[in-house]
Each structure stands twice: as structure tokens, then as C-alpha cells.
C-alpha positions as CSV (number, residue, x, y, z in Angstrom):
1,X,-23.5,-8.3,15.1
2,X,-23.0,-4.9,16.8
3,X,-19.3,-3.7,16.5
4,X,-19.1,-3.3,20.5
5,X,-19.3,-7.4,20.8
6,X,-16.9,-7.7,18.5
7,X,-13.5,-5.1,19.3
8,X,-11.9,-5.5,22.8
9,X,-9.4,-3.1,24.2
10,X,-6.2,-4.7,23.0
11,X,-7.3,-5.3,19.8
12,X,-5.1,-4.6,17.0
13,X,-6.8,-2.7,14.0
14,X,-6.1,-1.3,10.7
15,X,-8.1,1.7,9.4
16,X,-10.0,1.0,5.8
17,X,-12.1,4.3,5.9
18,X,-12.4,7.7,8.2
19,X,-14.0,10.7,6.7
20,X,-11.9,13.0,9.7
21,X,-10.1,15.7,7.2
22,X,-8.0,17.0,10.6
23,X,-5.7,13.6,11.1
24,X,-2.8,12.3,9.3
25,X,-4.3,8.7,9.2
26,X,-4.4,6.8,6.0
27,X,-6.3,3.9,4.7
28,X,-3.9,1.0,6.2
29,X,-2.8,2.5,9.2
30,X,-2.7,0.2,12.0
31,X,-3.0,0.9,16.1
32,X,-4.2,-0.7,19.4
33,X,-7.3,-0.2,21.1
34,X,-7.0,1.4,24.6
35,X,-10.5,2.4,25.4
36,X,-14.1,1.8,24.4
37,X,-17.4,4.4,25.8
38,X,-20.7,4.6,24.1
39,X,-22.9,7.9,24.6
40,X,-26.6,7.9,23.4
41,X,-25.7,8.6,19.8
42,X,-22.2,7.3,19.1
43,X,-19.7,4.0,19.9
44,X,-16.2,5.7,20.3
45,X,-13.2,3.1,20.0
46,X,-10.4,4.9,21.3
47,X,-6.9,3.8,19.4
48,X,-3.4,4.7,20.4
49,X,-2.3,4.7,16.3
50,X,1.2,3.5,15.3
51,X,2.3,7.1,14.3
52,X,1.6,8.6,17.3
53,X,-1.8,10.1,17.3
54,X,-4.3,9.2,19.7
55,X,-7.7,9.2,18.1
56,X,-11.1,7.6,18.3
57,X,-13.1,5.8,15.7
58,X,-16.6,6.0,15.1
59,X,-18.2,2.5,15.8
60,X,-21.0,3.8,13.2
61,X,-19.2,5.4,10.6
62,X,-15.5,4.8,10.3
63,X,-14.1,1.5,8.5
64,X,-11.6,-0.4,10.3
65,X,-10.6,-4.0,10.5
66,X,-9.5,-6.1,13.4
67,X,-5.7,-7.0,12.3
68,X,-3.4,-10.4,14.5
């Protein structure tokens, strides 16, 4: 099942795996979704994180889990 039919802005999630070396996010971070765009090559799932930052996952790539 692709990951777009599956996260809906709203959506609370908690990160398992980002290969990004430029944020502070750990493994078990949580956030909220705000936004989601796809371009030709990539899903972006734009979270508002509980410590503040403001930074997209990568519908391919990055772990995350939906959290209630």
C-alpha cells in the first residue's frame, strides 16, 4: 500500500529512521503532520515535530510510524 493512502495531515507520528545528519531528531521523536506534496521523484510529509523543528519526511526513505 503506497504511504500517501495511508498518512493524513493530522496524523500523529513517531520517527524510527532518518538518515538527515543536519536535524536534532532522534529515533522516537514524535510530531503532527501539517502538509503532504509529491514531485516526480519524491513524497514529502511535512511534520511540525514536538521540539520545535519543522521538517519533512521522505515518503521513500525515512522510517516513521503513525502513533494515537
Amino acid at each position: 500500500m503506497d504511504v500517501k493512502e495511508i498518512v493524513k495531515v493530522g496524523d500523529r507520528v513517531e520517527l524510527i529512521h532518518m538518515d538527515d545528519t543536519m536535524t536534532r531528531l532522534q529515533p522516537g521523536d514524535r510530531g503532527t503532520v501539517v502538509k503532504i506534496e509529491s514531485d516526480e521523484d519524491e513524497l514529502l510529509i511535512w511534520v511540525n515535530w514536538d521540539n520545535g523543528e519543522q521538517l519533512a519526511l521522505l515518503g521513500d526513505t525515512d522510517k516513521f510510524k503513525i502513533v494515537t
